[in-house]
C-alpha positions as CSV (number, residue, x, y, z in Angstrom):
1,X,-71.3,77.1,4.5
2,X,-68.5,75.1,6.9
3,X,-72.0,75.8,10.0
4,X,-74.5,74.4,7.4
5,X,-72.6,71.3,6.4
6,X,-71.1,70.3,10.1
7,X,-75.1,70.1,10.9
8,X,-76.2,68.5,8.3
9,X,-73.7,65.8,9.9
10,X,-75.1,66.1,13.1
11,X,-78.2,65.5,12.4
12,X,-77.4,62.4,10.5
13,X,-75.4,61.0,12.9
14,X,-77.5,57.7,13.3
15,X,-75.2,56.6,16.6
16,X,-76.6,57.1,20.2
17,X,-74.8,54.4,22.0
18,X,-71.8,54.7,24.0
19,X,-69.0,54.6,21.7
20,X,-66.1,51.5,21.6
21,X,-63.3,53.3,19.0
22,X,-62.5,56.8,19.8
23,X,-60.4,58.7,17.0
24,X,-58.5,61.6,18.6
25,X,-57.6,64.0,15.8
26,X,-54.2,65.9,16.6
27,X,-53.5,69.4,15.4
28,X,-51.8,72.9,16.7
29,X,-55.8,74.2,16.3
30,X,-56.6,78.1,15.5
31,X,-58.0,80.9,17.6
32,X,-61.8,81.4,16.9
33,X,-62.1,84.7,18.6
34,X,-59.5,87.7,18.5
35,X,-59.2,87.7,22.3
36,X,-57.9,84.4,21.8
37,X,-54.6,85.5,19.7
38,X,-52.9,86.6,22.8
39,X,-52.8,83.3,24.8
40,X,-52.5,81.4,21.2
41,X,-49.4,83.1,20.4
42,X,-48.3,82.7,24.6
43,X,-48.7,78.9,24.2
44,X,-46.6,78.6,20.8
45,X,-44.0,80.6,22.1
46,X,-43.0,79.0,25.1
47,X,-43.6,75.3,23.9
48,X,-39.8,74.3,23.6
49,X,-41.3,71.3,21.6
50,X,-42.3,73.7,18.7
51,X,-39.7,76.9,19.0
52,X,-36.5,77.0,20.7
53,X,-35.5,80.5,21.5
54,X,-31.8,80.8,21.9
55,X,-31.8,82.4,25.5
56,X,-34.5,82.7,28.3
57,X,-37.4,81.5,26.3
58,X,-39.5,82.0,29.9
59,X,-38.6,85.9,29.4
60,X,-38.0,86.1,25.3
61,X,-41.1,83.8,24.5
62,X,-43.8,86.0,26.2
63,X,-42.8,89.0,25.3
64,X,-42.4,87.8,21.6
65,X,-46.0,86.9,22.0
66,X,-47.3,89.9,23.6
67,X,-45.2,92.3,21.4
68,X,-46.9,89.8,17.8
69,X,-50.7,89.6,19.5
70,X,-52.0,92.8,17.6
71,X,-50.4,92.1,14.1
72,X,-51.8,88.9,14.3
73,X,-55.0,89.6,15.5
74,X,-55.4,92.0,12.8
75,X,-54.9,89.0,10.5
76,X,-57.2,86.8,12.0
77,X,-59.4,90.0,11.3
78,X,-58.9,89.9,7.7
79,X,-60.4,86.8,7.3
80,X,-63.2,86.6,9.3
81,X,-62.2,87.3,12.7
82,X,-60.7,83.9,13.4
83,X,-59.6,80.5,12.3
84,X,-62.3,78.2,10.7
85,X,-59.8,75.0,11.8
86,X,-62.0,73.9,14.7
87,X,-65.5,73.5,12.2
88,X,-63.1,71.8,9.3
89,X,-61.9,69.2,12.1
90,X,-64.8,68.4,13.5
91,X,-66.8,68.1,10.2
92,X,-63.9,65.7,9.0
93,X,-64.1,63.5,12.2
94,X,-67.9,63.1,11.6
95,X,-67.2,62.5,8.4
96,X,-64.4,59.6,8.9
97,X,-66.4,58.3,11.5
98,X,-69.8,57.8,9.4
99,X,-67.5,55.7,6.6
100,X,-65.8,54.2,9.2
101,X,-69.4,53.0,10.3
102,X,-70.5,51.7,7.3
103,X,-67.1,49.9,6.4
104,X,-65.7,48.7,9.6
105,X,-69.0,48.3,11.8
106,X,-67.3,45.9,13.8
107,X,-65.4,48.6,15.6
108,X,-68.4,50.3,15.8
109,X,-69.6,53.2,17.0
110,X,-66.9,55.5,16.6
111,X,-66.9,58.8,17.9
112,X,-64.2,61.7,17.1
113,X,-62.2,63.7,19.8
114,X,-60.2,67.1,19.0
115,X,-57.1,67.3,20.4
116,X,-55.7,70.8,19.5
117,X,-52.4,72.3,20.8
118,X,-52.5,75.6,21.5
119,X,-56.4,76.3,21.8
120,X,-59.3,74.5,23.0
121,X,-60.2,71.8,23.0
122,X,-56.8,71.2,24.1
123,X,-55.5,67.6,24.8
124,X,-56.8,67.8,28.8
125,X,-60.5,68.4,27.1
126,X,-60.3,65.2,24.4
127,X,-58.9,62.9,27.4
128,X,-61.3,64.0,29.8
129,X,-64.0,63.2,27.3
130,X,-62.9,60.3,26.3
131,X,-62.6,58.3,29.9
132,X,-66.1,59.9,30.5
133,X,-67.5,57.8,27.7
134,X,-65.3,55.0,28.5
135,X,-63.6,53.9,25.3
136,X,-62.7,50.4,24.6
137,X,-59.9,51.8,22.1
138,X,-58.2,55.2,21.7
139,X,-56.3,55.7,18.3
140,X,-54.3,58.9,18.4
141,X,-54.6,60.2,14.9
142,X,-52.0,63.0,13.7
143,X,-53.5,65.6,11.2
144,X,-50.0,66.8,10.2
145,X,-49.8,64.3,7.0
146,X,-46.0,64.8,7.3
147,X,-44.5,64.5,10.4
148,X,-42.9,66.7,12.2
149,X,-41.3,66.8,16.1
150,X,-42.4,70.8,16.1
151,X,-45.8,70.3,15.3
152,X,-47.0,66.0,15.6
153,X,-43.9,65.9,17.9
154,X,-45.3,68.4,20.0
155,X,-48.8,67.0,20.6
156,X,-47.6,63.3,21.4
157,X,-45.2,65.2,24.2
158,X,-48.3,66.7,25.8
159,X,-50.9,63.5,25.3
160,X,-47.5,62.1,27.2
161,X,-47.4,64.7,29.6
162,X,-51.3,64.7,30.5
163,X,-50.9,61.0,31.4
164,X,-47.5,61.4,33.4
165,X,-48.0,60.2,36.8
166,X,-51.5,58.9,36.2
167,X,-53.0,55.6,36.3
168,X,-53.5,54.9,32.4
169,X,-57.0,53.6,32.0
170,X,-57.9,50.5,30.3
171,X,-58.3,51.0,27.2
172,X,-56.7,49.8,23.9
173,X,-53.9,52.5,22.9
174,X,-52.5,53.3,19.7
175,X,-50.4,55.6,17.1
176,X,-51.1,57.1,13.4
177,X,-48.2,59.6,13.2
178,X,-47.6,59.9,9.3
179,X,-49.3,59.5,6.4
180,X,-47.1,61.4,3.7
181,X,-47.7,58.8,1.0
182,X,-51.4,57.8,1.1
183,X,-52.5,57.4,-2.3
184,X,-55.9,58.7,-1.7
185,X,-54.2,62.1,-0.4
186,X,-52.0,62.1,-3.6
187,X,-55.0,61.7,-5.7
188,X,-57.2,64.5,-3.3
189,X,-54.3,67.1,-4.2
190,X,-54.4,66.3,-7.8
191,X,-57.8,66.6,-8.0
192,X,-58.0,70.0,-6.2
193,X,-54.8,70.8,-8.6
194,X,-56.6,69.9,-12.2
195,X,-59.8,72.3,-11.1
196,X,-57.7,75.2,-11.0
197,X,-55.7,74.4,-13.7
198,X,-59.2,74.0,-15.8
199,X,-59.1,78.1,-14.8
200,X,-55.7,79.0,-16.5
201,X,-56.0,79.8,-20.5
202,X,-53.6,77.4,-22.5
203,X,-51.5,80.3,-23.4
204,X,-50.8,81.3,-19.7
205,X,-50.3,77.1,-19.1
206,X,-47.1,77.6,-21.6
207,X,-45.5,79.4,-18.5
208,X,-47.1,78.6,-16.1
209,X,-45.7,76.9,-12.6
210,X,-46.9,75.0,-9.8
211,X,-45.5,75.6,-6.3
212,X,-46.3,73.5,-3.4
213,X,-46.3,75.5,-0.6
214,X,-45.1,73.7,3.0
215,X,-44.5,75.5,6.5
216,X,-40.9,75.9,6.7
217,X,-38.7,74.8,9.9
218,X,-35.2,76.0,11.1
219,X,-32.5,74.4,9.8
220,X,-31.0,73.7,13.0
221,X,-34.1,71.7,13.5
222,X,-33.6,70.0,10.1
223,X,-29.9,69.3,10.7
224,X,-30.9,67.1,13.7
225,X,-32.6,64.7,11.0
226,X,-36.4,65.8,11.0
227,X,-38.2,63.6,8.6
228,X,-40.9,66.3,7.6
229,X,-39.3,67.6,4.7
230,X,-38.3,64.8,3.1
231,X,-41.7,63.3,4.2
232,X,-43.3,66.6,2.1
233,X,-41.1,65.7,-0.5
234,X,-42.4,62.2,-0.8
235,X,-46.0,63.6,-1.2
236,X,-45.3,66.2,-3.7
237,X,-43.8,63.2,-5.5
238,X,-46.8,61.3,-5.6
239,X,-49.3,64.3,-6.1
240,X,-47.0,65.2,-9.9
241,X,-47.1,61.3,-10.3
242,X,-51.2,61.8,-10.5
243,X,-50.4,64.5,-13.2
244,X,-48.0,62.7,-14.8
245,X,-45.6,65.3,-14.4
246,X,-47.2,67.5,-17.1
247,X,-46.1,71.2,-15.3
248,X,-43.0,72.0,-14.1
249,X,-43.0,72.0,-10.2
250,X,-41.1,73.3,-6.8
251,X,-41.3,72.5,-3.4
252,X,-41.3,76.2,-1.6
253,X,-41.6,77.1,2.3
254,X,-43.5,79.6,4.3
255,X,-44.3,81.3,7.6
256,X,-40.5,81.9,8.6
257,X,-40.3,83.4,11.8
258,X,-37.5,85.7,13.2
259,X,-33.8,86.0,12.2
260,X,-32.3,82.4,12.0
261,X,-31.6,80.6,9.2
262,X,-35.0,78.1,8.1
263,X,-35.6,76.1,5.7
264,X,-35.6,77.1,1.8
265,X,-36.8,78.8,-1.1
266,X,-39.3,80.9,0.6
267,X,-42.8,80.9,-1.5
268,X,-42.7,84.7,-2.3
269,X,-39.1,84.8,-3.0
270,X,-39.6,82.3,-5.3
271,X,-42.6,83.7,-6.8
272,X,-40.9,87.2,-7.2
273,X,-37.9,85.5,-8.6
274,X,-40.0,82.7,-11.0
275,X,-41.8,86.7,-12.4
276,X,-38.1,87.4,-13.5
277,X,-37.4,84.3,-15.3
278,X,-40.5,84.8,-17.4
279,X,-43.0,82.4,-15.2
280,X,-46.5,84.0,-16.1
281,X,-48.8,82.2,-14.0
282,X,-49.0,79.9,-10.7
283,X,-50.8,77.7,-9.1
284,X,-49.7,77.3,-5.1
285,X,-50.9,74.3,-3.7
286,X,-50.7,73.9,0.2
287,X,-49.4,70.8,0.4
288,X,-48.4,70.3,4.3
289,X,-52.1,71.7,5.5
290,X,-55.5,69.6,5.6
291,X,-57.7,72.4,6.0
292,X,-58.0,76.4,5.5
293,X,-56.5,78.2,8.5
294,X,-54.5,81.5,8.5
295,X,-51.1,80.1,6.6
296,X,-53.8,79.4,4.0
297,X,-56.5,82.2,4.1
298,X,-54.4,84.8,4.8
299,X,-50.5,84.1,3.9
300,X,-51.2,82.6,0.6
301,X,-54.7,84.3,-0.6
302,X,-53.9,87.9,0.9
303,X,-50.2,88.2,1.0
304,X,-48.8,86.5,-1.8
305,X,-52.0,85.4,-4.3
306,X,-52.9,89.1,-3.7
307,X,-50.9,92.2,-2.6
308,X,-47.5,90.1,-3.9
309,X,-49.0,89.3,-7.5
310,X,-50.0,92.6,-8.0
311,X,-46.7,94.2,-6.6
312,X,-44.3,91.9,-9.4
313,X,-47.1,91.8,-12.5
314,X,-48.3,88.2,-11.9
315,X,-50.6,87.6,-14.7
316,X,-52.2,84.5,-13.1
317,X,-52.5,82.6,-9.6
318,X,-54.6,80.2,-8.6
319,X,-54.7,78.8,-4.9
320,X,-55.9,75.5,-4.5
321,X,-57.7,74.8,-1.6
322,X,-57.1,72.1,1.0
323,X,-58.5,68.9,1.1
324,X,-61.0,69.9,3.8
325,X,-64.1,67.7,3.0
326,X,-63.1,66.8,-0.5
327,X,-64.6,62.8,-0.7
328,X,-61.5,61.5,-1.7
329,X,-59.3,62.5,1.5
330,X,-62.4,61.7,3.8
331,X,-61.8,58.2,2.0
332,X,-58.1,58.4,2.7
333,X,-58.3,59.2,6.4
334,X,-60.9,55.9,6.7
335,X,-58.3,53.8,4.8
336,X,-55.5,54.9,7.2
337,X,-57.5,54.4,10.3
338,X,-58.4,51.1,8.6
339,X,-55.4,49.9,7.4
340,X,-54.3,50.6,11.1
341,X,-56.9,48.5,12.9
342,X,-56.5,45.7,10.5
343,X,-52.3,46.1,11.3
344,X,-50.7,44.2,14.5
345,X,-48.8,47.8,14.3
346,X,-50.0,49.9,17.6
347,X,-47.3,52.4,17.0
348,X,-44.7,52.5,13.8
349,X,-41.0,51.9,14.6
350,X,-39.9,54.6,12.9
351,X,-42.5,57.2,15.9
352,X,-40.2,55.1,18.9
353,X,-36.8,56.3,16.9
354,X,-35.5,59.3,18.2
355,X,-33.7,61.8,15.8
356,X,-30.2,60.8,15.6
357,X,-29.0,64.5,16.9
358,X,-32.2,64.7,19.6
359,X,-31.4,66.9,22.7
360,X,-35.2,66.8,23.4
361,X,-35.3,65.1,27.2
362,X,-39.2,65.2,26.7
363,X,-38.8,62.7,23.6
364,X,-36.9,60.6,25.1
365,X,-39.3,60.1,28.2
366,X,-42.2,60.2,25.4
367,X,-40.9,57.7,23.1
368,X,-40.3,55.2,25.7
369,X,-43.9,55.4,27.7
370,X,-45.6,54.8,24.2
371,X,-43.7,51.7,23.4
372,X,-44.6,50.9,27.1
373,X,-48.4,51.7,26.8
374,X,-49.5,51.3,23.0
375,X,-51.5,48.0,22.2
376,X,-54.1,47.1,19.4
């Protein structure tokens, strides 16, 4: 369905002509292929920007990844044999791009880049693409609706890192790095949230719950004053405010990894523990992701929507799905980008401000070569 639709696109696409705003979407990306999990899992673990390992993460980090590669390829297995991240981005670049066409022509043509993290096309890929076609302006563009230093923080360190030492070119350069309280992505969610509501008999409704579901972070990452989860806060905020508060809600957290301490109430602790209370049905809406990956297709749908609701007698749960190509947050990435252009903002104030407990050297550098280079 994702192959039919992203050629559809294609073949619409009514631009030819070399393009003057290129849109570089920003994400950690997905392995397509199982003999990609191995050097997917390589790249997370030893990017300091993302985990920090408390001792030799040269030594710890690769071994972590070699020792995880066949539990996680099996996953990747489960649904499909890989991630369907790379068709969902580029089908929503197309898409932003051919509104962007029709309402902003005077930037005109646009043209959309991937820039993933920890699979191709990596950041080296978009870049060389994009001074190949010779740009006039460049608009980095974060898919992680809340920010994050581990995951948007991550991507703007290695855009940072690919230019280090090089001449930049001359193009027009600028930032979108959150976008936590767009309207339009408030409304997409509540939308996506009332269709599977419309699936839940109004006895179950009586006790019924809805969790929005977030990838969790360390705490010692927190406690250095990361906005993202009070940026995921601010969203599920907005998404109730649609729904007028009619359900009662909670903000959960998923995909811990290892021993430490991370950020809390997990979303199956919760679940088994909401089962006890007398909670008789869910709805687990994943409000930190964009579009269906493995956090989505396998950690919510298999492992907790399926073998965890049978194993504590859920009666009902319902996963929405991500916004993926859902009109309203195509409409909502074109207002951002818009709103943007239209700004004399090239990159927010709040990007250039370090965390106040920061010990990252590479933001530092970062933060100081984009004030330096960003221009609208």
């Amino acid at each position: 369905m994702i192959k039919k639709a992203f050629y559809n696109v294609r073949c619409l696409s009514t631009s030819n002509l070399k393009p003057k705003t290129g849109i570089v979407m920003l994400n950690m990306g997905g392995p397509e292929k199982l003999d990609q999990v191995g050097d997917y899992l390589f790249k997370i673990m030893t990017d300091r920007d993302m985990i920090q390992l408390p001792i030799a993460q040269d030594i710890l980090g690769p071994w972590i990844a070699k020792r995880r590669t066949p539990k996680v390829q099996k996953m990747y297995k489960d649904i499909g044999g890989g991630s369907p991240i790379l068709k969902w981005t580029k089908l929503q670049g197309e898409l932003l791009c051919k509104t962007l066409e029709k309402e902003m022509p005077q930037n005109a043509p646009y043209k959309p880049y991937v820039a993933f993290r920890y699979v191709t096309p990596f950041t080296d890929d978009a870049f060389s693409e994009l001074e190949r076609d010779n740009v006039e302006q460049v608009i980095l563009f974060s898919q992680y609706p809340q920010y994050s230093c581990a995951t948007s923080g991550s991507s703007f360190n290695d855009i940072y890192r690919y230019f280090k030492g090089k001449k930049f070119p001359d193009f027009k350069f600028s930032v979108i790095d959150r976008w936590a309280t767009h309207p339009l992505l408030a409304k997409c969610f509540a939308d996506l949230i009332r269709k599977e509501l419309q699936q839940i008999s109004d006895d179950d409704k009586k006790d019924l719950i809805i969790l929005f579901s977030a990838h969790s972070l360390p705490l010692k990452t927190v406690n250095r004053g990361d906005s993202y989860p009070s940026e995921v806060g601010a969203t599920v905020q907005l998404v109730m405010s649609e729904l007028n508060f009619s359900y009662p809600y909670q903000l959960v957290w998923q995909s811990k990894v290892g021993p430490l301490p991370w950020l809390g109430p997990m979303t199956d602790e919760a679940i088994k523990t909401y089962v006890k209370q007398g909670k008789k049905a869910f709805v687990v809406v994943p409000i930190a992701f964009v579009n269906e990956h493995i956090e989505t297709l396998h950690e919510l749908d298999i492992e907790y929507c399926k073998e965890l609701a049978n194993e504590v007698g859920v009666k009902t749960i319902r996963r929405v799905a991500t916004p993926n190509d859902h009109p309203l947050f195509i409409q909502a990435l074109a207002d951002i980008v818009k709103t943007h252009l239209q700004s004399s903002i090239a990159v927010s104030p709040k990007f250039l401000t370090r965390c106040p407990h920061c010990v990252n050297i590479n933001c530092i550098k970062s933060k100081k070569w984009y004030a330096e280079v960003c221009r609208l």
